[in-house]
N, C-alpha and C positions, 0 to 999 in steps of 0.2 A: 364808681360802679361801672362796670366793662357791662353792654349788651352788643345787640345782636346791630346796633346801629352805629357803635363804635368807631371811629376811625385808626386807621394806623399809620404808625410813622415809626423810620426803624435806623438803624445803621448796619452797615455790611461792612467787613474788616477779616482780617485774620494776623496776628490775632486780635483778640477782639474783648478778652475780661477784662482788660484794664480798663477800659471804656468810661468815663465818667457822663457822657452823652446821655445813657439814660436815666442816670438820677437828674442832672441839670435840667433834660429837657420836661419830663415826669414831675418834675416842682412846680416847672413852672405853666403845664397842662393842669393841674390841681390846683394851684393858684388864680389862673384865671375861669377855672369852671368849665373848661371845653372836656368837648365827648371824642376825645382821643389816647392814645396811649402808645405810648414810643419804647422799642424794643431792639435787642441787638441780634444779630446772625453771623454766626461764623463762617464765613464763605470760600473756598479754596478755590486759587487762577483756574482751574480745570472747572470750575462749577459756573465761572462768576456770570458769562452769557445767559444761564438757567436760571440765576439769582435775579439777573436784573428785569427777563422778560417774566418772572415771577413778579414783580411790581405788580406789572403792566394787569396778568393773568387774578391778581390778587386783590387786584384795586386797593395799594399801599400809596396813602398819599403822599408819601414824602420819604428822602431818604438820606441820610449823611453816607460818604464814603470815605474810607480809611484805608491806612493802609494795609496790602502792598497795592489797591486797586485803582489809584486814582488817575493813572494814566490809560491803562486799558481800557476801564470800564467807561470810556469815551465812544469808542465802536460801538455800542450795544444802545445807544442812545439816537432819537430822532430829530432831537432839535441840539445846538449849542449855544451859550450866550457866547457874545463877540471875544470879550475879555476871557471869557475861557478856553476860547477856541486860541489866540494868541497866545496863553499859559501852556496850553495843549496839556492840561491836567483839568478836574472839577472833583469838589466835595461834598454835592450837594445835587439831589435829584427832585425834581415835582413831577410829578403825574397830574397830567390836565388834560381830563376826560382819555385818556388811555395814548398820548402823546409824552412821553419821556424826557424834559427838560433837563440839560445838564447846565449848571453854574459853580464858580466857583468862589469862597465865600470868607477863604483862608487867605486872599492875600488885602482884602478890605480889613478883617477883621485884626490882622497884622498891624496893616499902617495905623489902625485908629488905635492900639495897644503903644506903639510906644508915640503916640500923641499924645494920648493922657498920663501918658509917663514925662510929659512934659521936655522930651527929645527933639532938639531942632537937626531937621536932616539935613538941610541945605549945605550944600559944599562940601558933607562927610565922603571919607572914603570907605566901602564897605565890604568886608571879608566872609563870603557864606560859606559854611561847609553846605556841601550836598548838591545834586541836578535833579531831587524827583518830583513830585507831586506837589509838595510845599517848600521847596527852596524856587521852582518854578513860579507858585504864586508869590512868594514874599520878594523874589527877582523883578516881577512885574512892577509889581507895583512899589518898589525901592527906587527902580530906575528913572521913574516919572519925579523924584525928589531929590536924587544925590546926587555928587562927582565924578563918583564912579566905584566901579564892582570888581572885584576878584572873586572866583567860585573856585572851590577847592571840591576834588571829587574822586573818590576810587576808579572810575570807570572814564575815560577818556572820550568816548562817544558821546554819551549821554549829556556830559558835559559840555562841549564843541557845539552837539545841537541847541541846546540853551542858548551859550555865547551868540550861536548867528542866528538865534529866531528874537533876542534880547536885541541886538545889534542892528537887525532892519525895523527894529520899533524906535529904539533911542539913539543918540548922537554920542553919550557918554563913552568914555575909555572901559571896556569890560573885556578880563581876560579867564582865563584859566591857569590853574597848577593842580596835576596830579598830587593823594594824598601822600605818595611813597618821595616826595620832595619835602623831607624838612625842614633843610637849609632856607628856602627858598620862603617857605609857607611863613618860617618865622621872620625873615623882612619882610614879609608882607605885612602879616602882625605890626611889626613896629611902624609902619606907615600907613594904620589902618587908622578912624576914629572908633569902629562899629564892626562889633564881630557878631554873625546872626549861627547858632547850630541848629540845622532843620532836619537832621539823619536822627535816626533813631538811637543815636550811641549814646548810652547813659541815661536810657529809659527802666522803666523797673521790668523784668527783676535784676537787671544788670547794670546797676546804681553806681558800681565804682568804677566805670570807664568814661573814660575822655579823649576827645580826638587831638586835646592841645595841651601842650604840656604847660605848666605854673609859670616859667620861666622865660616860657614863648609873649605873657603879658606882659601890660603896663598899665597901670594908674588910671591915665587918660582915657582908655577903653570902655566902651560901653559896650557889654557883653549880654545878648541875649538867646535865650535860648529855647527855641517852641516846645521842647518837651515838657507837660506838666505832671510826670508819676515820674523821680519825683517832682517836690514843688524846687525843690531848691539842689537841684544836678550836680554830678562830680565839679564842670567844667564852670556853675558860678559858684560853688564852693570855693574853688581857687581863686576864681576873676575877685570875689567879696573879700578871701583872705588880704590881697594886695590892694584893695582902697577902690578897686571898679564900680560902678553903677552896671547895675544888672537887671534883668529884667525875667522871671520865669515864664512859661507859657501859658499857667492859667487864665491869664486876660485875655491871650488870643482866641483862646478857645471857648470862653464867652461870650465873647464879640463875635465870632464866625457864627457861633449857634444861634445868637440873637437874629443878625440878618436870615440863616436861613427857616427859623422858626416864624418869623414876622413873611416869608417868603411862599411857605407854607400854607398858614393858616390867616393872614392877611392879619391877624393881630400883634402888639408887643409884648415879648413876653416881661416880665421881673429881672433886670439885670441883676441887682443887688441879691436879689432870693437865690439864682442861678447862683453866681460866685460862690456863694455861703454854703451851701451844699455842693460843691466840688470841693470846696477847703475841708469843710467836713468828714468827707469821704475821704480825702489822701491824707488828714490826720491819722482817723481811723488805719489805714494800710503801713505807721509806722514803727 
């Protein structure tokens, strides 16, 4: 039951129905009995400053951010945590007493995803497509465990900056290769062990694209991919055809939620419940 002493807790994205954030998060609010209620907002770059200082104006305790926001929506913020501030993205905001915390909760929520996928990163070589919001966080914190990085990326800038803000953190070999280099991308591939896709290619409703061609793998790859709409992507369709271990994105985004729900509201929520109801929902969407 919603009253007038309700809390709120939301997500801001564009877009934003795919969203499984508020049934995961809404289970697991009803399961443990709290007086809150988490809801989505479609928010456009030209709004997002009015979005956020609406928290503030609204008294919204908490907030996930999505994409395209998670870099900008840095500005609009009072405080950073440290590891967000080095990501230079966050997806995850607390209001505390009308103070604007950003953190970021994607690239924890990442490494502990292919932990319990039972992935030993040590010494892998690892190939990401993408430089934004969440190949940022999964960069971060990849680079505190692996051999070294390759980022593949459309935009040459955006990319560069990564590499040297990646590069005065760790000691590892990381480079770049534009996406418009095939040749190139595919030896990388073959001297990758770990290929991560954090771009939104091959999210629903445009489920049959992929940025790597079939032919581009091998076997030995361990192919993951943070999109989870759908659960199982053009790009590990293929990786699974050829004998890969794979990895979807629903766990990450379990995990990301859990720390910021427990970050929230200072309690844990139901991992297993959360899961069970994302699965459910992107059954339902097939």
């Amino acid at each position: 039951m919603i009253t007038s002493k309700t809390k709120i807790l939301c997500i801001i994205g564009n877009p934003i129905e795919h969203s499984m954030s508020v049934t995961m998060h809404n289970a697991a609010i009803q399961k443990l009995g709290l007086n809150y209620v988490y809801v989505a907002f479609k928010v456009f770059q030209n709004d997002l400053s009015s979005a956020i200082n609406g928290l503030r104006a609204f008294n919204i305790k908490g907030s996930s951010i999505t994409i395209p926001h998670k870099i900008t929506a840095m500005k609009y913020l009072d405080k950073i945590e440290p590891m967000a501030k080095n990501i230079g993205a966050i997806n995850t905001i607390k209001n505390e007493n009308g103070i604007l915390i950003g953190r970021n909760t994607d690239g924890e929520g990442f490494l502990k995803s292919i932990r319990e996928h039972d992935y030993d990163l040590k010494d892998k070589k690892i190939i990401l497509f993408g430089a934004g919001g969440a190949a940022r966080a999964c960069a971060f914190y990849l680079a505190k465990e692996v051999a070294g990085i390759t980022i593949i990326n459309r935009t040459n800038d955006r990319m560069n900056d990564l590499i040297l803000k990646l590069q005065s953190k760790y000691e590892i070999p990381i480079k770049g290769i534009n996406i418009s280099k095939s040749e190139d991308i595919k030896k990388e591939i073959e001297n990758s062990d770990m290929l991560v896709n954090t771009t939104p290619v091959g999210m629903y409703p445009d489920g049959n694209e992929s940025l790597v061609k079939q032919s581009w793998l091998h076997p030995e790859l361990f192919v993951v991919d943070v999109i989870y709409s759908p659960i199982q992507t053009k790009l590990l369709q293929k990786a699974s055809s050829i004998g890969c271990n794979v990895l979807p994105g629903v766990d990450m985004l379990v995990n990301q939620g859990i720390i910021a729900f427990k970050w929230w509201t200072g309690v844990s929520p139901d991992k297993k419940l959360m899961k069970q109801v994302v699965l459910n929902e992107l059954d339902e969407l097939k």
